[in-house]
C-alpha positions in Angstrom: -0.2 -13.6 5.6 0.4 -12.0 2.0 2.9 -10.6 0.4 2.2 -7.9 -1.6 4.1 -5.4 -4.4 3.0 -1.8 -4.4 3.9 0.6 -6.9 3.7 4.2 -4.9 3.7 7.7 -6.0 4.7 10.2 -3.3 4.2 13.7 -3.7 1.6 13.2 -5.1 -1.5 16.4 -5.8 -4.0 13.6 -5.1 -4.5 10.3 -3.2 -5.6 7.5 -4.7 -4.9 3.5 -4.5 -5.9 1.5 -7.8 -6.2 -1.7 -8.4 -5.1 -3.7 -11.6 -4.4 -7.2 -12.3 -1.7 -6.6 -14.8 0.2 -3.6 -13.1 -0.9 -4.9 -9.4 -1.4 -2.2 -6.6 -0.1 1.3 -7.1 -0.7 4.1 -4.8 -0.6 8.1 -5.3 0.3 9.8 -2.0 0.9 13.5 -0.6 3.5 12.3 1.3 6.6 13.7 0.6 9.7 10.7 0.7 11.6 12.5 3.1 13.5 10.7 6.3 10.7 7.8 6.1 7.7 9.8 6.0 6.5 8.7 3.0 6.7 4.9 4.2 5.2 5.4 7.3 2.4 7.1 5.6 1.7 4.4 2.9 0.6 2.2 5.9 -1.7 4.4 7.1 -2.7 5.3 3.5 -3.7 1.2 3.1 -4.8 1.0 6.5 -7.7 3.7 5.9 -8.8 3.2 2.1 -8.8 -1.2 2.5 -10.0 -1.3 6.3 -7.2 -3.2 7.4 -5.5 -2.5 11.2 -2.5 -0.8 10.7 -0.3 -3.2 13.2 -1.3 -6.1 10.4 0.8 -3.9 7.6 4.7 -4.5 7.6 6.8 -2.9 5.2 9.7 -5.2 4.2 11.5 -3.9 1.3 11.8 -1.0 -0.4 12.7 1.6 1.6 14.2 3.8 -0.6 12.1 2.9 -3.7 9.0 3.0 -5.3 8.6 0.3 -5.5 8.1 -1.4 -2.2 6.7 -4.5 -0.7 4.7 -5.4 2.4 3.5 -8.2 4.2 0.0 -7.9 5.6 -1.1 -10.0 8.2 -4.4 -11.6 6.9 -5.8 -14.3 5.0 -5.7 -14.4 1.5 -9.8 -14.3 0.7 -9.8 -11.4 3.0 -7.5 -9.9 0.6 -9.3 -10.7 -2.1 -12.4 -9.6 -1.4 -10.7 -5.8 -0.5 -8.8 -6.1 -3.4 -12.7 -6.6 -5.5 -14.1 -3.2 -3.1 -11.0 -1.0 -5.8 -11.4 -2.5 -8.6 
């Protein structure tokens, strides 16, 4: 299991997740942060662009923010190595 940091964007014009290792994972979304939407849509996001089941995302903090965090239910060199496919 990892934890990770995400920096999100929503409302974004266009969709994009980046990679860096200084700034960490940041996401630009459509998704509009309105009654949760934008939450529930940032797993999906990750799910689709890193290939990851969307029942192994969890949000955990961050509700309300931009910055949020998840846990994602896999090993760490798998994380790695999807982390290396956005770079």
């Amino acid at each position: 299991m990892i934890k990770v940091k995400i920096s999100t964007k929503p409302g974004s014009k266009i969709e994009i997740l980046q990679y860096d290792k200084e700034k960490g994972l940041s996401a630009k979304i459509k998704a509009l942060p309105v009654e949760g939407k934008a939450n529930k849509y940032i797993i999906s996001f990750i799910s689709e662009r890193m290939n990851i089941h969307k029942s192994k995302i969890e949000l955990v903090s961050g509700f309300k923010s931009r910055n949020k965090t998840l846990l994602i239910h896999i090993d760490e060199s798998e994380w790695l190595s999807k982390l290396g496919e956005l770079s």
